[in-house]
Structure formats: C-alpha cells, structure tokens
BAKE-700172 format. One line per field, with one value per residue (C-alpha): x negated, y negated, z negated; residue number from 0; chain. Coordinates in Angstrom, 2 decimals, always signed. Layout:
N
east	[X / ...]
north	[Y / ...]
up	[Z / ...]
keza	[NUM / ...]
milum	[A / ...]
This chain:
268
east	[+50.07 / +49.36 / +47.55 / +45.31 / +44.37 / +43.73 / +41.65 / +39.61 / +39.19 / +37.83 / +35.86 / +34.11 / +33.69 / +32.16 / +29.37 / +28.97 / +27.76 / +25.55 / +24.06 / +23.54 / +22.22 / +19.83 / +18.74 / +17.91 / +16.10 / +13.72 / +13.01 / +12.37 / +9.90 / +8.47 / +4.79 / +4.93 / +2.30 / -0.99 / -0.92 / -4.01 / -3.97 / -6.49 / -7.80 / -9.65 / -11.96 / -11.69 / -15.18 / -14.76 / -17.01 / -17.98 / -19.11 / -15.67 / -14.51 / -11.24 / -9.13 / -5.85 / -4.25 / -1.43 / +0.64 / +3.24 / +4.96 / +1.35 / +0.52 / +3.86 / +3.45 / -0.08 / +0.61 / +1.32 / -2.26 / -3.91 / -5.66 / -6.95 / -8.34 / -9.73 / -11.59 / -13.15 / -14.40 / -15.51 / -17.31 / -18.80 / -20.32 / -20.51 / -18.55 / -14.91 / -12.74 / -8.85 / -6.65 / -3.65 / -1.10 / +2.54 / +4.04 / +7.00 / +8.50 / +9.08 / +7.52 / +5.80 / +2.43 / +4.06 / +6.31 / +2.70 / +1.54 / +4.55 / +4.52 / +0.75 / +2.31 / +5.64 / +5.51 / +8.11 / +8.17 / +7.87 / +4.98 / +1.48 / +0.48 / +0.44 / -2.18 / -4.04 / -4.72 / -6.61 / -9.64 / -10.16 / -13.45 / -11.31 / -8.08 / -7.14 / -4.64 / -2.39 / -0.38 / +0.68 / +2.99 / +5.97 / +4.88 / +4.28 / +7.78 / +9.19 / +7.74 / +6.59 / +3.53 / +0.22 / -0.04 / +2.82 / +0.51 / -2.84 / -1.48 / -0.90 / -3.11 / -5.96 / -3.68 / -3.99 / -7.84 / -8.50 / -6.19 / -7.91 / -11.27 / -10.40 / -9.73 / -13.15 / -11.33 / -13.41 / -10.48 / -11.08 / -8.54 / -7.10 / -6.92 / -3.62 / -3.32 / -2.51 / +1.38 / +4.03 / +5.94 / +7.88 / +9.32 / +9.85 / +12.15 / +14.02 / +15.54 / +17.12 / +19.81 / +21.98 / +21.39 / +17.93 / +16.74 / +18.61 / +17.09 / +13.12 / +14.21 / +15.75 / +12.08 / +9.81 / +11.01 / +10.24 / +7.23 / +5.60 / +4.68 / +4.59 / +7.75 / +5.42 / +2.04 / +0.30 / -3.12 / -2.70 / -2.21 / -5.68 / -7.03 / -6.17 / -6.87 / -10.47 / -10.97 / -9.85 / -12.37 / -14.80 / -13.90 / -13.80 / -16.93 / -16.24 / -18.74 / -19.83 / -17.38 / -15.08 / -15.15 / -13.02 / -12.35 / -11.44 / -8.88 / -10.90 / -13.25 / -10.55 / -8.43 / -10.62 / -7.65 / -4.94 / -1.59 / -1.15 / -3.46 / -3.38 / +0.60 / -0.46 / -1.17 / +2.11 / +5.19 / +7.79 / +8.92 / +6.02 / +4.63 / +4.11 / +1.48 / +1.33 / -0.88 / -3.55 / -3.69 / -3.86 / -6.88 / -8.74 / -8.36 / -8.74 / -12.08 / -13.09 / -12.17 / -14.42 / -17.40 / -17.04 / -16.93 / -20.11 / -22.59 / -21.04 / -21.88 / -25.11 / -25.46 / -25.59 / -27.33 / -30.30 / -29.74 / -30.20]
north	[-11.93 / -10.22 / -13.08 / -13.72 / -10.01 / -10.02 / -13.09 / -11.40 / -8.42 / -10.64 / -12.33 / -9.12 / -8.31 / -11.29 / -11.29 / -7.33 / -8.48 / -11.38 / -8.84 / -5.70 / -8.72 / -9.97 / -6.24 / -5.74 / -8.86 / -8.46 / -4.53 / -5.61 / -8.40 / -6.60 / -5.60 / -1.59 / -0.58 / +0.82 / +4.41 / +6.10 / +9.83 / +12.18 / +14.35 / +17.22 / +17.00 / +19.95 / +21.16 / +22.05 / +25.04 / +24.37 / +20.78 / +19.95 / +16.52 / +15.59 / +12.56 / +11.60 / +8.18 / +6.85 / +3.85 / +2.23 / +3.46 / +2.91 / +6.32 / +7.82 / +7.19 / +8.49 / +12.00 / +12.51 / +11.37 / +13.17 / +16.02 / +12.97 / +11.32 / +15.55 / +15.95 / +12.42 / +12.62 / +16.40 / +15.26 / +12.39 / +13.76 / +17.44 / +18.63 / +20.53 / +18.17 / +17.82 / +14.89 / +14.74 / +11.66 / +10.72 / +7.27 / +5.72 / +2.97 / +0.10 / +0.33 / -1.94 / -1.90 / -1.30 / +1.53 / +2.97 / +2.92 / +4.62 / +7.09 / +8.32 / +9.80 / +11.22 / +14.74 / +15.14 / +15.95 / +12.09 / +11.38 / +11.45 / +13.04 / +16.35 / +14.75 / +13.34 / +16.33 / +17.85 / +15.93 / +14.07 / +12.66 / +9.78 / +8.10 / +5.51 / +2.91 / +0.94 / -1.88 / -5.06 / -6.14 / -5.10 / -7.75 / -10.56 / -10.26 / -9.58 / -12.66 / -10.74 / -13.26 / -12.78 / -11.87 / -9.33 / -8.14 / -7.38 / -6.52 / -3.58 / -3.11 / -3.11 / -0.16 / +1.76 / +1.40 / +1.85 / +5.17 / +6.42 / +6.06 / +7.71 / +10.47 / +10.22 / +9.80 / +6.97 / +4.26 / +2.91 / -0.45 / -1.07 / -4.84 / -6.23 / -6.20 / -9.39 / -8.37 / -10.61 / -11.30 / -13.85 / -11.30 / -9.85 / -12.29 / -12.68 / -9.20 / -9.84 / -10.06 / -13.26 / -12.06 / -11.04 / -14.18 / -15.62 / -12.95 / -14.34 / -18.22 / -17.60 / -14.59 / -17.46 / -19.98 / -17.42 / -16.84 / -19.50 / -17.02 / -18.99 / -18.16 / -18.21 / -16.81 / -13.66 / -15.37 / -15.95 / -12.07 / -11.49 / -14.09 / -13.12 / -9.11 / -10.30 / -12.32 / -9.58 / -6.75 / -9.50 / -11.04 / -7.19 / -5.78 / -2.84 / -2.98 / +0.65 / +2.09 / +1.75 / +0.30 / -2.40 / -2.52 / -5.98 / -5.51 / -8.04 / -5.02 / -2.72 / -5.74 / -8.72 / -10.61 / -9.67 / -9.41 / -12.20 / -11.02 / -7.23 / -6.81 / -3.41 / -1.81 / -2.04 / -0.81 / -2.63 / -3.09 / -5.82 / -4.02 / -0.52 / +0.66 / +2.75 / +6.20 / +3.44 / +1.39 / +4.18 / +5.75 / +2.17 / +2.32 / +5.82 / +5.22 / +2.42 / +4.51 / +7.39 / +4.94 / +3.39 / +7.48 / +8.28 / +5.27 / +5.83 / +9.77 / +8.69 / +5.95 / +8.50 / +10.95 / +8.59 / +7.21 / +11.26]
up	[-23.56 / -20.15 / -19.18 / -21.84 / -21.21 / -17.69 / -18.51 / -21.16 / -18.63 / -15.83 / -18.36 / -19.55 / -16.22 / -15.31 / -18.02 / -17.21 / -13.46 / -14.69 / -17.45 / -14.45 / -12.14 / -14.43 / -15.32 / -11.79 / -11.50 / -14.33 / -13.29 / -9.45 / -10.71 / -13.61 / -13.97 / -14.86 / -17.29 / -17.19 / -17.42 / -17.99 / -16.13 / -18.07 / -14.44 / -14.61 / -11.65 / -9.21 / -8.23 / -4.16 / -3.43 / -0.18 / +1.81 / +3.17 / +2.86 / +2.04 / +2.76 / +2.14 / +3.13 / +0.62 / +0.68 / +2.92 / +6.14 / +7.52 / +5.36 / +6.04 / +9.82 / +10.12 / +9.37 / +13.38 / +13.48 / +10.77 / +13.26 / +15.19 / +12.54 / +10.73 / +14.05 / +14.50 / +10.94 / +11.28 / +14.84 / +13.32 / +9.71 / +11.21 / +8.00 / +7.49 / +6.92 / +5.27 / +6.01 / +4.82 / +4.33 / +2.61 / +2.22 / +1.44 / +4.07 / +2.37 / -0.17 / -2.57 / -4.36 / -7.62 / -5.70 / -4.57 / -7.55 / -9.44 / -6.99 / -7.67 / -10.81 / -9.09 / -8.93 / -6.91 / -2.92 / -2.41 / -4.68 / -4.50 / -7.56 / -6.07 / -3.43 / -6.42 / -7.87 / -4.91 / -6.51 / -2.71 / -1.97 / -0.37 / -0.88 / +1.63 / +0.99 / +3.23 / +0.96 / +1.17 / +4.14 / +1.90 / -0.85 / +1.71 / +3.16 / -0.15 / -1.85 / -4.66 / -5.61 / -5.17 / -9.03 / -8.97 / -5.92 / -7.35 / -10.83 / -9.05 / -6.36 / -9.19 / -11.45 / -7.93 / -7.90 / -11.08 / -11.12 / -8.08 / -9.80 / -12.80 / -10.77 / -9.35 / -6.14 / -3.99 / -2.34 / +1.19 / +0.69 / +4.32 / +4.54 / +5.46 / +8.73 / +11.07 / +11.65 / +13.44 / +10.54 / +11.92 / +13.93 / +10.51 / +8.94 / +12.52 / +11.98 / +8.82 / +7.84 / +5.98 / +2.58 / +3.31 / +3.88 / +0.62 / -1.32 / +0.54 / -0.19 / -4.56 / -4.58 / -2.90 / -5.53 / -8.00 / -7.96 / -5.68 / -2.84 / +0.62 / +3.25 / +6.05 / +5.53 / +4.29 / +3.82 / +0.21 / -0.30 / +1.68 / -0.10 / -3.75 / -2.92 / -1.95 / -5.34 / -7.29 / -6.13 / -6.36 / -9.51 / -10.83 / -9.45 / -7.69 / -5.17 / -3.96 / -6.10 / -3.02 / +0.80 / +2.19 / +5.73 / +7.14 / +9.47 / +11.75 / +12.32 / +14.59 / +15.30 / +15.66 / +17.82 / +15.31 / +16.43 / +18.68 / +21.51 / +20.27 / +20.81 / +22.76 / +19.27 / +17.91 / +18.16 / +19.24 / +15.55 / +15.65 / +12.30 / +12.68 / +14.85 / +17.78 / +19.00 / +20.22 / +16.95 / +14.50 / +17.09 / +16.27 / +12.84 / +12.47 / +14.43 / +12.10 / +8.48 / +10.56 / +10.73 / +7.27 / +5.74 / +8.43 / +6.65 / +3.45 / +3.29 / +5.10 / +1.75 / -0.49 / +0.82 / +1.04 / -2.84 / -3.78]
keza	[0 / 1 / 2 / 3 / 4 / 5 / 6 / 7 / 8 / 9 / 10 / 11 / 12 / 13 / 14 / 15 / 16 / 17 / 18 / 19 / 20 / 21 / 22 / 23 / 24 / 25 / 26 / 27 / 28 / 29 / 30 / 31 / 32 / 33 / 34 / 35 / 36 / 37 / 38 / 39 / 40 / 41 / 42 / 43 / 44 / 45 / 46 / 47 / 48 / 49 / 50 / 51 / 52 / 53 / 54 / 55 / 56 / 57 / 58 / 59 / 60 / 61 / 62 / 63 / 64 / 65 / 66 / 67 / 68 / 69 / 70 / 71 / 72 / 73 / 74 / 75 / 76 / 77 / 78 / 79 / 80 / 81 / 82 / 83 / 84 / 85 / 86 / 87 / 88 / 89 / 90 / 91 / 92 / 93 / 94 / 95 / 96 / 97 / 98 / 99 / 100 / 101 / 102 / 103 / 104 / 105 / 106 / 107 / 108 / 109 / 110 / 111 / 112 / 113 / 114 / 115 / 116 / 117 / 118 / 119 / 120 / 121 / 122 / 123 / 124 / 125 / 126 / 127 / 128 / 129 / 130 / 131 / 132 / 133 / 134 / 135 / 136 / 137 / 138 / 139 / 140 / 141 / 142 / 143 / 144 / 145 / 146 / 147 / 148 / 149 / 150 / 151 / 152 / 153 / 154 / 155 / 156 / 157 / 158 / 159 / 160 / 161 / 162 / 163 / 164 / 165 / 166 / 167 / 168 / 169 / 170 / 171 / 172 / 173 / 174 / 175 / 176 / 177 / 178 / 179 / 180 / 181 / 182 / 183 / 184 / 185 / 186 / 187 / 188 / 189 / 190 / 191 / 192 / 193 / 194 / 195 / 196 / 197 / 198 / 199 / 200 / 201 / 202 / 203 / 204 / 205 / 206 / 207 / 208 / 209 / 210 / 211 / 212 / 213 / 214 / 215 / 216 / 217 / 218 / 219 / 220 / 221 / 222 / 223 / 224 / 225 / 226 / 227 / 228 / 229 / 230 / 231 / 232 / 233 / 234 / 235 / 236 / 237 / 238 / 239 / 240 / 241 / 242 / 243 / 244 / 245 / 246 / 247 / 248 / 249 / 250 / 251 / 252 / 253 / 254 / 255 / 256 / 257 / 258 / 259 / 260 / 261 / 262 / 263 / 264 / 265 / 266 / 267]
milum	[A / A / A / A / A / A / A / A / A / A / A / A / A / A / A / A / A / A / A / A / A / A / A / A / A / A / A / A / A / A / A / A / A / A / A / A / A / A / A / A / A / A / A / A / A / A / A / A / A / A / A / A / A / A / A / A / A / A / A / A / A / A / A / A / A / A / A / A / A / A / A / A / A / A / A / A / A / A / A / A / A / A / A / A / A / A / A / A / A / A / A / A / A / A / A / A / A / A / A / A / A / A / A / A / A / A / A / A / A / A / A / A / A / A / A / A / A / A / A / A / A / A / A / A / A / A / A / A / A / A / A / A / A / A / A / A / A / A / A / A / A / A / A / A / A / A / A / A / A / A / A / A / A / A / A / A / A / A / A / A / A / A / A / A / A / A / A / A / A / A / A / A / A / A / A / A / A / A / A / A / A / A / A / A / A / A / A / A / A / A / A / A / A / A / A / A / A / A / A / A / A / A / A / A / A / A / A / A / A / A / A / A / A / A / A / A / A / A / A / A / A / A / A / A / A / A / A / A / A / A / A / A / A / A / A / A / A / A / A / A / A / A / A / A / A / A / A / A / A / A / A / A / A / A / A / A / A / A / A / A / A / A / A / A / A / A / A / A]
C-alpha cells in the first residue's frame, strides 16, 4: 500500500515538472501582445532636445556617458539638451518592449512619458545568443517602433553591432549551451551567426515603410572594421563597449540628430 503511494506521489510529481517545464517554455518563446498606449503628448516650452537611449546593457551602460553624449549634441545643434538612459542587461527585445510599459524603477515608461524628441534603441545581441528566431525578433522589435511612434517619440534603431560572439558561447556554461542547441532547433535560428538578425531587422523597416519616420544607423558607420580589427572598443567581456566605443557611437547618433534637425528645418 505504501508503495503504490509513493509511486502515485512521484508520479504526480513527475507530470507537475513536465507541466511547470512546458509553462516556462511556451512563456519564454511566446509573442506578447500588442498593446496600444493612448499618450498625451507633452508640449516642451522651450527648444531643448531630449534623448533617451533604451534597450539592452548597451542603454544600461551608457548612462556613465550620458553628459558626453548631452554636450556633443548641445555643441553640435547649439540647443539644451537632456539625455538620459536605463536598460536592463540581458535583456531581450520582448523584455524591452515589456518594460516600455513597466512603471516601476526598472521600466521605461516613466522615460516614455517625458514626450522625448528621441528614443534610441540598442537590441538584439540577447536574441542572437539566445536563439530566439529571427521572427520572435522583429515581432517585437516592430511593437517597440510602433509604441515609440505612437508616442510621437522619433526611434534612432542602433544596428546590431559586430560582437565576438564566439567568445560569447565560450563562457557558458554546460547547460547553457544545451539550452542554445534544444532553442536553435526550435526555431531554426543559426548557432553561429547574427547575420540573419541584421538581415531580417532590415526587411522589416523596409517591408513596413518607415522611412523618415525614424533613422537607422549601420553599425558599419562608427565601426566599419567590426569587432575583429576594432577589439580596442570593447571591453574585455568581448560585447560591451568601452569609454572609446560609446564616444564613436555617441559621435555618430550626434551626427545622425545634427542632419536630421537640419532635415526638418529645411521641409518647414
């Protein structure tokens, strides 16, 4: 009698693990749904510009930087200018997304709400190494666009950068790189590349026509080597970048604000 117990126990048990794992499974590759924020666009009564940069540790990292990157804008437009940033390491598009309508200290909704002239984005490098799939990927990449432009908020998309990610996968751990084999065989998403991410990314803001409704900076224009020959702009990490990489791309997103502010001033 003790037995059959025990058994029926364990077997309970059992089928309680497959049910939490396959919970956990659907929610990490599930597509979250479209939420459509109703802003009320704050009228700024005065010429200063305001930028905030959202997104992976890239974002969270930056805020060091954000003075450097206030008074190269400010020298370069001759305008006050804000900057502020908050990421989340680690952190997926869908994550980034999510967060844009956390209210909490770690989300970005407060940030939102400023009514920024600019939002820039850092995503990506998280969904390579994850193997989330290039459709997972700009599912929600295009629900962060199309947020930010409901809020009248123009995004600068930061293209994904040319990271060692070899060096990436070395790191981790046993389990890690079961997870990155069973999540490639998912959803089809290469072990070894993160061209098919750039790739797709392009075709949707194509394929959607955005155009001047936002700017796109090739990482090609601060980091024309990539990584391989351009190792003194990272950390040692091999992904995160260092005071001299965020000064090139802070100097690039300076120059790609400067001609668009110059743009529209023209068109008026």
């Amino acid at each position: 009698m003790k037995k059959r117990i025990i058994r029926l126990i364990l077997f309970l048990l059992a089928i309680a693990v497959i049910a939490r794992i396959g919970y956990e499974f659907y929610n990490y590759y599930s597509f979250s749904d479209e939420i459509v924020t109703q802003y009320k666009k704050v009228e700024h009564n005065n010429d200063t510009i305001t930028v905030i940069f959202i997104g992976d540790s890239w974002a969270a990292y930056h805020s060091q930087y954000d003075q450097n990157l206030k008074t190269s804008i400010e020298t370069s437009i001759n305008k006050p200018t804000n900057v502020i940033s908050k990421g989340t390491v680690g952190a997926k598009t869908k994550t980034i997304f999510n967060k844009m309508h956390d209210r909490s200290p770690s989300g970005t909704k407060d940030l939102i709400k400023l009514s920024p002239d600019y939002a820039i984005v850092s995503a990506g490098i998280n969904d390579a190494v994850a193997k989330m799939g290039t459709e997972n990927y700009c599912y929600h990449y295009n629900l962060i666009i199309k947020e930010l432009l409901y809020a009248g908020i123009k995004p600068i998309i930061i293209d994904m950068p040319q990271v060692d990610y070899k060096a990436i996968y070395k790191r981790g751990s046993i389990i890690a790189h079961i997870r990155h084999h069973i999540s490639s065989w998912y959803t089809g998403a290469p072990l070894w590349s993160f061209d098919d991410y750039r790739i797709a990314l392009q075709s949707l803001l194509n394929r959607n026509g955005f155009g001047k409704q936002l700017i796109y900076i090739p990482a090609s224009e601060w980091n024309s080597e990539g990584y391989k020959d351009s190792r003194m702009l990272y950390k040692e990490d091999h992904v995160h970048l260092n005071e001299k990489g965020y000064f090139l791309l802070d100097s690039c997103i300076t120059s790609y604000i400067y001609h668009d502010i110059i743009s529209n001033c023209d068109s008026q």
